[in-house]
C-alpha positions in Angstrom: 234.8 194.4 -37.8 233.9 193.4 -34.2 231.9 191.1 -32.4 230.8 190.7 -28.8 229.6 188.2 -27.1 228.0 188.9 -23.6 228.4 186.0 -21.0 225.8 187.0 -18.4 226.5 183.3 -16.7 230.1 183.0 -17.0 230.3 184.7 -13.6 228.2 181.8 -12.3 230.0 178.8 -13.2 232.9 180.0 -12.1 231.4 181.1 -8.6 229.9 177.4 -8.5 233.5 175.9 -9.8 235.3 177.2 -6.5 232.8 176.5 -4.2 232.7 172.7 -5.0 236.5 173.1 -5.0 236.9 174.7 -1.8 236.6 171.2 0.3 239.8 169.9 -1.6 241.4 173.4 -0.6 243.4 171.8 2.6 244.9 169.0 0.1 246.1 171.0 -2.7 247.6 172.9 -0.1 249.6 170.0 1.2 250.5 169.1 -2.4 251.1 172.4 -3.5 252.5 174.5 -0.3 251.5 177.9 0.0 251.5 178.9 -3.4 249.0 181.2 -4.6 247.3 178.6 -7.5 246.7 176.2 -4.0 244.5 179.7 -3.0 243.1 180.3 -5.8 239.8 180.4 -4.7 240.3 182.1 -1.8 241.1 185.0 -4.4 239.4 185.2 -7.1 235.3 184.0 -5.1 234.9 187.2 -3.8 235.4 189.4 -7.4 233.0 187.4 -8.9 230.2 188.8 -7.1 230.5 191.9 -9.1 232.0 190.6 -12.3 230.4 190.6 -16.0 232.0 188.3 -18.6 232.5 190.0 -22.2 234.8 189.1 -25.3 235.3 190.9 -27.8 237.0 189.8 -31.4 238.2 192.0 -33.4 240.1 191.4 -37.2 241.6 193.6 -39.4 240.2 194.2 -42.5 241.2 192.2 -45.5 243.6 193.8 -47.6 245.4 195.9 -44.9 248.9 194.4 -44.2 
């Protein structure tokens, strides 16, 4: 048995999430050093344009092991 559960605006909030932390970029780099969690944002903003959000579950039948 499966499930899926599409997340069409996942992409979104996480696109809107960076942007508003982007400003606070230049102090978590001063608290963090150059470590790539301080750019985060830097990385991960521009694979979001293209990106679709899915899970998938899956469980193994009752009775098997």
């Amino acid at each position: 048995m499966e499930y899926i559960d599409e997340r069409p605006d996942e992409p979104e909030m996480w696109r809107r999430f960076y942007q508003l932390r982007q400003p606070q970029e230049a102090e978590l780099l001063r608290k963090l050093g150059d470590d790539p969690v301080a750019r985060e944002a830097e990385l991960v903003l521009h694979p979001l344009a293209t990106r679709e959000a899915l899970t998938v579950t899956l469980r193994r039948p009752s009775g098997n092991g």
